[in-house]
Structures are given as C-alpha cells and as structure tokens.
C-alpha positions in Angstrom: 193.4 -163.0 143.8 196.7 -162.7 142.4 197.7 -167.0 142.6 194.1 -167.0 140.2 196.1 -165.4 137.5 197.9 -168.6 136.9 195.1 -170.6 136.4 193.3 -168.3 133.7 195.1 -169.3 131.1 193.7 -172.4 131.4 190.2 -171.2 132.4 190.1 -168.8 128.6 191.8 -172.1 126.5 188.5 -174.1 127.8 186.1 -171.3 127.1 187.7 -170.4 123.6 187.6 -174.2 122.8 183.7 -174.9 123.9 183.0 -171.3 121.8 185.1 -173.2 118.8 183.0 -176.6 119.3 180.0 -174.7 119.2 181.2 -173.0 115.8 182.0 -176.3 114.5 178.5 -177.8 115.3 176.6 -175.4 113.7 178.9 -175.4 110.6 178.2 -179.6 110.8 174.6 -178.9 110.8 174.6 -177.2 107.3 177.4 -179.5 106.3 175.1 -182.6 107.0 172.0 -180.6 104.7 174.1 -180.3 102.0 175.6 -183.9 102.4 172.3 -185.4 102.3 171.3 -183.6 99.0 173.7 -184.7 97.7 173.2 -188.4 98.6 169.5 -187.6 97.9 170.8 -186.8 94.2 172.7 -190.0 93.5 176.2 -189.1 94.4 178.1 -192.2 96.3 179.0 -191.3 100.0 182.9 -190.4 98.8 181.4 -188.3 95.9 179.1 -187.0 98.1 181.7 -186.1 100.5 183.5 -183.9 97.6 180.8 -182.4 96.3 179.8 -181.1 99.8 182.9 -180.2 100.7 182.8 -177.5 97.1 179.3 -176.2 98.4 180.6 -175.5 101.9 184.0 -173.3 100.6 181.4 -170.8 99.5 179.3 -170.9 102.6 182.5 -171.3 104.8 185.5 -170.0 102.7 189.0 -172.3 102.5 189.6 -171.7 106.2 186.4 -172.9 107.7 186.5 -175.6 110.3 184.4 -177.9 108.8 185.8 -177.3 105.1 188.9 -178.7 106.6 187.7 -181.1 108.4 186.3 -182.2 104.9 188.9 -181.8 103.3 190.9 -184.0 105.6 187.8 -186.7 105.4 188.6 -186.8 101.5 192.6 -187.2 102.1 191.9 -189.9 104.0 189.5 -191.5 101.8 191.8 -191.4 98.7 194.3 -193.5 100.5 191.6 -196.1 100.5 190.7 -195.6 103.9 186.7 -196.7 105.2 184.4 -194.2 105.1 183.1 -195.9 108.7 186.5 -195.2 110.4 187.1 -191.6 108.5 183.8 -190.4 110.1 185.1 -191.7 113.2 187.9 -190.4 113.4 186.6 -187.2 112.7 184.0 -187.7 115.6 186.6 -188.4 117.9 189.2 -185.7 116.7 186.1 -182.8 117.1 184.7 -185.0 120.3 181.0 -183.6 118.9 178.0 -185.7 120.1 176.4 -185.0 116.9 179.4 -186.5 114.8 179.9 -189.4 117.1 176.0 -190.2 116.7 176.4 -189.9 112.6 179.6 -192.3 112.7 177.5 -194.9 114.6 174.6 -194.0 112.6 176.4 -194.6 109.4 178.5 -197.6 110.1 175.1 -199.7 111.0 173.6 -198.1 108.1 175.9 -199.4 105.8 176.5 -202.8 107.2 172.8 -203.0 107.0 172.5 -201.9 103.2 169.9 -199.1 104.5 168.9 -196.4 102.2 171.8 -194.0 103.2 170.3 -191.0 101.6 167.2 -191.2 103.6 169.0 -192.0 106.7 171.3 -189.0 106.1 168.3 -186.4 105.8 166.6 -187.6 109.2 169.8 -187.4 110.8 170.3 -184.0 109.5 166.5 -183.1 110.4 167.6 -184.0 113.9 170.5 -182.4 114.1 168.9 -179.2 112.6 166.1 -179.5 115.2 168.5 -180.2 118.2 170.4 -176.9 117.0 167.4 -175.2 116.8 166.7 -175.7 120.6 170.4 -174.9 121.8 169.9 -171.6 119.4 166.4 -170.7 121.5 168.0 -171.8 124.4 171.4 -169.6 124.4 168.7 -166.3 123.0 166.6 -167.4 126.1 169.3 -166.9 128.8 171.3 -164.2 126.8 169.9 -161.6 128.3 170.6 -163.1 131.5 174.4 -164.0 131.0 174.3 -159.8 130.3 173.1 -159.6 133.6 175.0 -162.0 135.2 178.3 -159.9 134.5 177.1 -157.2 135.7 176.1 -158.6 139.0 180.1 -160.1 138.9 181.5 -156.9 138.8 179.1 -154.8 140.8 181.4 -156.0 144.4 184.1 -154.5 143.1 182.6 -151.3 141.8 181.3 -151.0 145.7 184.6 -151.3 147.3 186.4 -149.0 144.9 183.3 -146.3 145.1 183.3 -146.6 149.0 187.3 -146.1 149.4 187.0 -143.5 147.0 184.6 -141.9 148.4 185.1 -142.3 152.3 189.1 -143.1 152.2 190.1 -145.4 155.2 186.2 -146.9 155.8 187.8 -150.3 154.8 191.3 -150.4 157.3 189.5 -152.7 159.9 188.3 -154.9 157.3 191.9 -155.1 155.1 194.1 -153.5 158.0 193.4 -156.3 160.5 194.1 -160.0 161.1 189.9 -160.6 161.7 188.9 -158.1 158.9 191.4 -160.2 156.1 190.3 -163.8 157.3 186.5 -162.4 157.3 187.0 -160.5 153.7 189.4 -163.7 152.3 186.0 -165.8 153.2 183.6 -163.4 151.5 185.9 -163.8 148.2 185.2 -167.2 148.8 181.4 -167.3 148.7 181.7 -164.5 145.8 184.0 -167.0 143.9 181.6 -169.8 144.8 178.6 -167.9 143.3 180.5 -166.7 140.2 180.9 -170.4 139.1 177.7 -171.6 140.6 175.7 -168.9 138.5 178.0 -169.9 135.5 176.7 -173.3 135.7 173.5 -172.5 136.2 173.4 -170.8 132.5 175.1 -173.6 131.0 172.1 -175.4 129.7 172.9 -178.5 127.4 171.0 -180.2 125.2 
C-alpha cells in the first residue's frame, strides 16, 4: 500500500476542499436571508450588498469565507463593475450550484425589471429549504459513515490480532508467490469496497 501514499495528498486536498464548499454554502444560505431583508427594506442591490456584508462580520467574524467573498463582490463593484458579472464571477470562483443559480437568477431578473426583493427571498426560501434536506440528509447517514470506518479498519485489526496472537499463521499467505498474488487481490476488492461504500454515502441534492 505504500505507492497509495503518493496519491493521498491529493485524495485529503479534495476532501478538505468539498468540506470547505460545504462551509461556504451554508454560510451563503444565511448570507442570501440577510441580503434579501435588506432588499426587502429598500436598500439598492450594491447597498444591499454592504449592508449584508456588516450583518455577516458579526455572524461570521472578518475571516469568514463568505464575508470575504463579500467583501471582494463590493471591491469589484466600486470599480464600476455589473453587479450581473460580480455575482458571476463569484459563482464561478466558489463553483456553488446555489451561486451559479442566483447569478442566472439575478441577471434575468434585472434585465426583466422584476421585483428583485421578492425574487431574492424565494431564492433564499429555496436555498434555505434545499439546505435543510442536505442537513437531514448528512444527520440521516451520520451514524452510518461512523460505522462505515469502523468496518474499514476492522481487516486490519484481524490480521494484526491473528499474528499477534498465533505468530507465523500468515507465512503461506505473505511468505509465498500464491499467498501475495491471492492477498494483493483481496486488497483489491477491500479497496474497491472502501470507495464503493464511500460513494454510496455521498448523497447529493
């Protein structure tokens, strides 16, 4: 298993970067509630966008994802930049179904002269609800990713029990041409299952 070293680097950058999407989107759901009261209260969208941006440093604190991410939205605005093609850049920076839907929303919205305010709370009543499913979803199966590592390590925890217990039981299976090529094909299948089961669990909404 050693050459599977190599490629866990990239294995942990691709989990730590879906677990820092996932951050992000709930942060945008509370980010769009408080966008759309403002909206709802008269504010224009790049008023509204500064305003929010206030509310969510005391939620979020400077360093939040989506503070910055608002912050950069209002940069980009002062330099007389759409707000149609700030949101979508920020869609396609973050990559978020959720943004990329708003930015689409928004642009035909505006084109349109639709009421933006109202437009902005049922997107945000949406979003809220979508989040509400993945958050049900990811309690649903928790218990069962719990289990799931378990079972991933519990292989292991046999072969190091048995040759502890019984030293030598394993030499024709790791001492012989047939035993490696048969044991090399059982980490195989175990590898196989650990991704399959991972898959499994990885319910999207």
């Amino acid at each position: 298993m050693l050459p599977l070293g190599f490629f866990y680097p990239f294995y942990e950058r691709r989990r730590l970067n879906r677990r820092r999407l996932a951050e992000l989107a709930d942060q945008f759901k509370e980010a769009m509630e408080v966008l759309a009261a403002s909206l709802s209260a008269g504010y224009s969208v790049e008023n509204a966008l500064a305003v929010s941006r206030d509310e969510l440093v005391v939620l979020y604190g400077d360093e939040g994802m989506i503070v910055r991410e608002f912050s950069c939205m209002i940069q980009q605005i002062r330099t007389n930049q759409p707000v149609e093609r700030v949101l979508a850049d920020f869609a396609g920076r973050t990559g978020l179904e959720d943004i990329q839907s708003l930015s689409e929303v928004f642009a035909v919205a505006k084109r349109s002269g639709g009421d933006l305010g109202g437009i902005m709370r049922r997107t945000a009543e949406i979003i809220r609800d979508k989040m509400q499913v993945k958050e049900e979803i990811r309690t649903m199966t928790a218990s069962k990713q719990f289990e799931q590592k378990i079972m991933n390590l519990i292989p292991f925890f046999i072969v190091f029990y048995v040759e502890t217990s019984s030293p030598g039981f394993f030499d024709q299976m790791y001492g012989t041409l047939l035993g490696r090529v048969l044991m090399s094909g059982c980490l195989v299948v175990y590898l196989i299952s650990f991704l399959l089961a991972a898959k499994i669990l990885d319910i999207e909404v």
